[in-house]
N, C-alpha and C positions, 0 to 999 in steps of 0.2 A: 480060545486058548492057544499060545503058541507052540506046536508040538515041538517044539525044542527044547522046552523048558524042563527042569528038573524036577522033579519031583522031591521032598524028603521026607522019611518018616515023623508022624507026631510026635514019637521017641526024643528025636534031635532036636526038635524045632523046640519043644519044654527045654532039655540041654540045655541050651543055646539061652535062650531066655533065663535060664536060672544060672547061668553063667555071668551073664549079664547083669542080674539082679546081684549077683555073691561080688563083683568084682565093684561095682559102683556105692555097695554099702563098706567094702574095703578102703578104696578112695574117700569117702565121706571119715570115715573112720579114722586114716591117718593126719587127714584134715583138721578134725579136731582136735584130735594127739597134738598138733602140730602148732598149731594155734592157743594150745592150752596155757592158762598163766602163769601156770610153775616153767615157763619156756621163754615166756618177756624178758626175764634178768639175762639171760645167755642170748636171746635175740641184740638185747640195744648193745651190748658189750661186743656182739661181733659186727653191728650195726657202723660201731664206730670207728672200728681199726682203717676202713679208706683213711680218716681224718688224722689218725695216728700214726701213719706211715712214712709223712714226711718228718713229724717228731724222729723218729729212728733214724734217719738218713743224716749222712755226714753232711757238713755243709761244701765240702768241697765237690763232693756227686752230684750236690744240685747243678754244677757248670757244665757236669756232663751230659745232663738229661736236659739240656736249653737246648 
């Protein structure tokens, strides 16, 4: 064993691990939140505005953005 190494208590090292375990069931959590299908009407609608963009645009802008 390398006498350099650290030591920590079993204390921490659970901590650590149930930290670990609370933050990754978080992340799964917002994930599904996220993904949920009451979210598809509001995803494809902002899905689309690249495509709607140049709708908005003057036509005379477009000679500026060439």
């Amino acid at each position: 064993m390398n006498p350099a190494a650290v030591q920590i208590s079993p204390f921490w090292g659970n901590a650590i691990g149930v930290m670990i375990v609370l933050m990754l069931l978080v992340f799964i959590g917002i994930w599904v939140w996220a993904w949920g299908a009451r979210h598809k009407p509001t995803f494809d609608r902002l899905s689309r505005l690249p495509m709607e963009d140049d709708e908005l645009v003057p036509p005379h802008s477009q000679e500026l953005r060439s």
